[in-house]
C-alpha positions in Angstrom: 121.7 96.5 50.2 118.3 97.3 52.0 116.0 99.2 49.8 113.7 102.3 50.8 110.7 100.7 52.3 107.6 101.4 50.4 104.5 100.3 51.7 102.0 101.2 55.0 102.8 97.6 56.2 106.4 97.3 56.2 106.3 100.9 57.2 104.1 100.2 60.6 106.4 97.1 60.8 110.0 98.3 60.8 108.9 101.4 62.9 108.2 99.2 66.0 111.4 97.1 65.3 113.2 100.9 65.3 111.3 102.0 68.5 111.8 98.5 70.2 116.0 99.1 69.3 115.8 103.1 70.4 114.3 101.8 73.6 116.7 99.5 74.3 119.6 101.6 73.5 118.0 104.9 75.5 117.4 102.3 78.6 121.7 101.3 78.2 121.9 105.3 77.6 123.7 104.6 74.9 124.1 107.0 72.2 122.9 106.6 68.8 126.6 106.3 67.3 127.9 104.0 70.1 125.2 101.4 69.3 125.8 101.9 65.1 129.7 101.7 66.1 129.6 98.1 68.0 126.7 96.8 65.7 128.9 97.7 62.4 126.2 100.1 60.8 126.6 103.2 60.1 124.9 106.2 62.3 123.0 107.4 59.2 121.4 103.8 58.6 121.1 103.5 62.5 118.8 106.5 62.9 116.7 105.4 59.5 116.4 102.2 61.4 115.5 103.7 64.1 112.7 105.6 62.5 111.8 102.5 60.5 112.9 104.7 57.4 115.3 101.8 55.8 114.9 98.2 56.1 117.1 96.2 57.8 118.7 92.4 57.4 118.6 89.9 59.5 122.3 89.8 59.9 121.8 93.7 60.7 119.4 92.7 63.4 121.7 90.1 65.2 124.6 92.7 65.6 122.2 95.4 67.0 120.4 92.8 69.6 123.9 91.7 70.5 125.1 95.5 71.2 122.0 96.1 72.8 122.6 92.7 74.8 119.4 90.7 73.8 119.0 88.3 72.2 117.5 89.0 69.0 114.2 87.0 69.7 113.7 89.3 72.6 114.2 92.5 70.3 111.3 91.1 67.8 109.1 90.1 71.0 109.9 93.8 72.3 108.3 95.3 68.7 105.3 93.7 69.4 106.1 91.8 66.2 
């Protein structure tokens, strides 16, 4: 279960992988719910990952790259991480 992220640095961290995904998903103009719906989250936890409020798994981060069609290296490049 991903935990409440607690410190500056994973803070800074998961809120460029959260802009990088709300990027990607406002360039497909997807909606918020469309992109939690094909990458099996749900919205809630989509829009804390979005804000980099929650952290996320790796597993998480393969379905959203796929629903977002990138790969997921290209999603991580695209944070600037």
């Amino acid at each position: 279960m991903a935990r409440v992220v607690d410190t500056p640095e994973e803070r800074q961290t998961l809120a460029k992988l959260g802009n990088a995904i709300r990027a990607r998903r406002n360039h497909l103009h997807m909606s918020q719910e469309a992109l939690a719906d094909a990458a099996k989250i749900s919205r809630t936890h989509m829009g804390e990952v979005e804000r980099g409020k929650r952290n996320v798994s790796f597993t998480a981060v393969v379905r959203i790259a796929k629903a977002v069609d990138m790969p997921p290296s290209e999603l991580i490049t695209a944070a600037g991480l």
